[in-house]
Structure formats: structure tokens, C-alpha cells
C-alpha positions in Angstrom: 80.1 53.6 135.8 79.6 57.5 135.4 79.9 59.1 132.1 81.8 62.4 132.4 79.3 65.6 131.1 80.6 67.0 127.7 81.2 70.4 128.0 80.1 73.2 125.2 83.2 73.8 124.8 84.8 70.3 124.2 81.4 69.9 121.7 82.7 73.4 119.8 86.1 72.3 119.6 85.2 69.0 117.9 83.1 70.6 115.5 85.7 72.8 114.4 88.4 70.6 113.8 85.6 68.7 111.7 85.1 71.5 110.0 88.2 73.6 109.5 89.7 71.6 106.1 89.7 74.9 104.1 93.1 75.4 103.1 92.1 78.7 102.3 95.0 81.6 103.1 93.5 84.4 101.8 91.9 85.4 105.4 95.4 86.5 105.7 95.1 89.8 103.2 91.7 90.3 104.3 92.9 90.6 107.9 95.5 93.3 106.2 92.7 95.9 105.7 92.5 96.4 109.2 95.7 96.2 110.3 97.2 98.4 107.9 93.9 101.2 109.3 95.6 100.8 112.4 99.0 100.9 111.6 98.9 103.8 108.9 96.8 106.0 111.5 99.7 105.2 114.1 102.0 106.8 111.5 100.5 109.2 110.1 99.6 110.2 113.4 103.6 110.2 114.4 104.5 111.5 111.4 101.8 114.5 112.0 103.6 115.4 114.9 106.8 115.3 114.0 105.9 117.3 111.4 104.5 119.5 113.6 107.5 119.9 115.9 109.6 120.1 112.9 108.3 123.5 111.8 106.9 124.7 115.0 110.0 124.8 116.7 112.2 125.0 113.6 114.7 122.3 114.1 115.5 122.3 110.6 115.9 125.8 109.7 120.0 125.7 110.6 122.0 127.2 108.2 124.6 124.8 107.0 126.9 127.5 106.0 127.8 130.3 104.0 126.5 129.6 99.8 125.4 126.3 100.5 121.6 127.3 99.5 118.5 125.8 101.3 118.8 125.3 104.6 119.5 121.1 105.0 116.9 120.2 107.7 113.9 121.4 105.2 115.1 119.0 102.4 115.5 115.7 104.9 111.9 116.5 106.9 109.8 116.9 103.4 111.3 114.0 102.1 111.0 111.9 104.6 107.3 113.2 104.9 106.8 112.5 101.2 108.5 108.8 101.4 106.0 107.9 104.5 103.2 109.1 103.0 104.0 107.5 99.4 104.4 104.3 101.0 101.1 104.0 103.2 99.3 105.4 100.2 100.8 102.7 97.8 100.3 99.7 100.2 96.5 100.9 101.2 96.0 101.4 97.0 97.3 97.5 96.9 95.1 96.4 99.6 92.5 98.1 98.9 92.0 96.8 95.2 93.1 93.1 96.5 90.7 92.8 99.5 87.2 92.4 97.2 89.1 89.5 95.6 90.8 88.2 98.8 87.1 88.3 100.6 85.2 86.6 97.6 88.0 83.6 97.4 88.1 82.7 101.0 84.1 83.1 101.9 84.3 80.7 98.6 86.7 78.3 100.5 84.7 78.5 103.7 81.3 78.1 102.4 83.0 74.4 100.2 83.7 72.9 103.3 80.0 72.7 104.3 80.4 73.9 108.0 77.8 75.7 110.1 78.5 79.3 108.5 78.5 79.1 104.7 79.2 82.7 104.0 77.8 84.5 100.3 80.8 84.7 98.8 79.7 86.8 95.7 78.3 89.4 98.7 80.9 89.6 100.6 83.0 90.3 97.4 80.4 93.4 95.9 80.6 94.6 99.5 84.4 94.4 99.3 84.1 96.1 96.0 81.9 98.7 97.3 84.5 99.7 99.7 86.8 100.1 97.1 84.9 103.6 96.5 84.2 104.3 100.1 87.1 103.2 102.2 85.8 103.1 105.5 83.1 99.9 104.6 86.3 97.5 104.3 87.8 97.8 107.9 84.2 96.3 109.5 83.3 94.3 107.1 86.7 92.6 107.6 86.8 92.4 110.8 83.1 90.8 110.9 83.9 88.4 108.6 87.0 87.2 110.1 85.1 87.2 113.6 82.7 85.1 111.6 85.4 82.9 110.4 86.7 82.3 113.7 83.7 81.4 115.0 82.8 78.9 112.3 86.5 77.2 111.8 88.2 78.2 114.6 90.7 80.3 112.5 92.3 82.8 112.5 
């Protein structure tokens, strides 16, 4: 009777499943970092644009009558400029100052579950704290540890 070959595949799988008993949901606000990157450049790129159109082409420069002051179309496109741009900066302030602590709590989680990777928690948090300061560090650092993750648990 033939014994079917194991694949590397089937071998990975089974280790993962063996593995991946963290209960651990903070990859979810560490995956945030770059996904808010991506979608706050999408909008500020739109909004750039718009912005641009606006007052190249001076859509809102109608007059909306006789003694009714400032012309309606500047008021609408500055504040809606100012409310976009209040609210990316306030979310990537949030996410910013959360992500050293997200990173640190679930590398923690990981490494407890004694699986092949056993990532430095405390380092991956002072990195995560570094890019505090210098925004840019946070987005690949992210993403390599949640590649890293992956690899080791299967998740995300």
C-alpha cells in the first residue's frame, strides 16, 4: 500500500493551525497605519484637485446676489477643505500614538504562543515609538511585521 507524499504545503498548513492560538486582535490597528497612508493620500490627493479646480476655474466665485456678502461657493469649498483635512489629521494623530502600543501587545501575543517566529516585542514597540517622531518608519515596519505574522500564524 502507497503512502500519498505530503506536500509543503499541507506540512505549513498544519503547523499553522498548531500554532495560531493567539487571540491577539491588535494586528488589526497595526494593519490601520498603512491603510489609513493609503487612504489619506487617495484623499488628499482628490481633495488637492478639487481644490485645484475649485479656484482655477472659479466655480465658486458666483455671486449669490445683491448685499448678500461673500460669494457662497468660497465658504462651502474651504470648509469642506478644512473638515477633510481635520479629520485625516485627527485619525493619523490617533493611530499614530496607538500603533507603538498596538505593535508591542500583539508581537507579545505572538511570541506566548511559542511558534516558529517569536517576534521582540519590546523592539518592535521602540521602533513603533520611533516612528511616532518620524512618520514614514511606521508604514514598513507594519507591513513587515504583519507579513511576518502571516507567515508564522497564517493570520491576517
Amino acid at each position: 500500500m502507497a503512502e500519498s507524499p505530503s506536500t509543503d504545503a499541507d506540512s505549513r498548513t498544519d503547523a499553522r493551525d498548531a500554532q495560531d492560538t493567539s487571540d491577539s486582535s491588535w494586528w488589526y490597528w497595526v494593519a490601520a497605519i498603512p491603510i489609513y497612508y493609503v487612504v489619506g493620500t487617495a484623499l488628499g490627493f482628490v481633495v488637492g484637485v478639487a481644490s485645484f479646480a475649485f479656484a482655477l476655474t472659479g466655480m465658486g466665485t458666483m455671486d449669490p446676489g445683491p448685499g448678500m456678502g461673500i460669494p457662497i461657493g468660497w465658504g462651502l469649498g474651504f470648509a469642506s477643505v478644512f473638515v477633510v483635512v481635520a479629520v485625516l489629521a485627527a485619525a493619523g494623530i490617533l493611530l499614530s500614538l496607538l500603533f507603538p502600543l498596538a505593535i508591542y501587545l500583539d508581537a507579545d501575543a505572538v511570541a506566548a504562543t511559542g511558534g516558529e517566529w517569536e517576534p521582540d516585542a519590546v523592539l518592535y514597540g521602540l521602533i513603533g515609538l520611533v516612528g511616532v517622531f518620524a512618520q514614514p518608519v511606521q508604514v514598513p515596519v507594519g507591513v513587515y511585521y504583519l507579513y511576518r505574522r502571516h507567515q508564522a500564524t497564517g493570520v491576517p
